[in-house]
C-alpha positions in Angstrom: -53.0 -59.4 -48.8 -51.3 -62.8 -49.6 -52.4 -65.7 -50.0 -53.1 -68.6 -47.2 -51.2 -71.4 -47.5 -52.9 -74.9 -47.4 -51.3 -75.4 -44.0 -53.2 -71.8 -42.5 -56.2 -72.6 -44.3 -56.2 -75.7 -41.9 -55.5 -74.5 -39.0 -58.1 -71.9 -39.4 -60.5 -74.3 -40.2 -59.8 -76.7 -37.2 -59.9 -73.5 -35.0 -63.3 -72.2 -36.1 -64.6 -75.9 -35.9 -63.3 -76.4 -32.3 -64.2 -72.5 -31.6 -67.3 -72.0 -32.8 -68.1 -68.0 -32.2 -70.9 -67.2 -30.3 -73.1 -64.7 -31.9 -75.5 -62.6 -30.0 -78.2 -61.3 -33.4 -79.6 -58.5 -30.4 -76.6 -56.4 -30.1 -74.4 -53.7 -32.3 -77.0 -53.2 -34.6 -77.8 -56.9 -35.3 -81.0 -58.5 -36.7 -84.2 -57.9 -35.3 -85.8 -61.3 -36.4 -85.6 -64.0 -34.9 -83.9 -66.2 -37.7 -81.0 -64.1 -39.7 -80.1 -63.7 -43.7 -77.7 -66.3 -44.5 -75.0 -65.0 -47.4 -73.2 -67.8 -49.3 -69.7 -66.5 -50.6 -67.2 -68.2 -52.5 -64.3 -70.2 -50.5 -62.1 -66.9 -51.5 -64.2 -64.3 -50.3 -64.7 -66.3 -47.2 -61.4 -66.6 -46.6 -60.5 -62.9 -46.9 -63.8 -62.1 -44.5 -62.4 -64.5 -42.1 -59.1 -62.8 -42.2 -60.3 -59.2 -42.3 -62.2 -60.5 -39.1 -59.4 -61.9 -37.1 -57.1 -58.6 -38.3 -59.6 -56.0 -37.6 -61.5 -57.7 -34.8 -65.4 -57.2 -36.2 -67.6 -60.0 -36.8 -67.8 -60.7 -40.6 -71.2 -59.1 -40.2 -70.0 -55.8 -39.6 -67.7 -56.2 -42.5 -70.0 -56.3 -45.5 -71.8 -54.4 -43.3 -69.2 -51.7 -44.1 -68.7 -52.7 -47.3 -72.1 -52.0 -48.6 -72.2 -48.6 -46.4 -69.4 -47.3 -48.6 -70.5 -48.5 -51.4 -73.7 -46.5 -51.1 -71.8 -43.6 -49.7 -70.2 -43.8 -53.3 -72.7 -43.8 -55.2 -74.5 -41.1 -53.7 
């Protein structure tokens, strides 16, 4: 994957500032409470998830939510 320049990193910031997505916590497997876990990543990791999002068309919350499935899977 290569790297954003500062110019994309921009515009996908202004995007997701004007385009806030609208999350519903109820559906695909979501949270059952009523506030969810927040997970703080670094501005890299954040950038990938957003990009990973926008490529594969998941929420960032089924991505980890993938990630940690196969790394279970692994170590099982």
């Amino acid at each position: 994957m290569k790297d954003l320049t500062d110019e994309e990193c921009d515009a996908l910031d202004e995007y997701y500032t004007k385009n806030m997505p609208k999350v519903d916590f109820t559906k695909n497997g979501g949270y059952t409470k009523k506030t969810p876990n927040v997970v703080m990543v670094d501005e890299f990791s954040g950038k990938w998830l957003l990009l990973k999002a926008l490529e594969t068309q998941k929420s960032t919350i089924e991505i980890i939510r993938e990630m940690i499935q196969k790394e279970i899977a692994a170590t099982h």
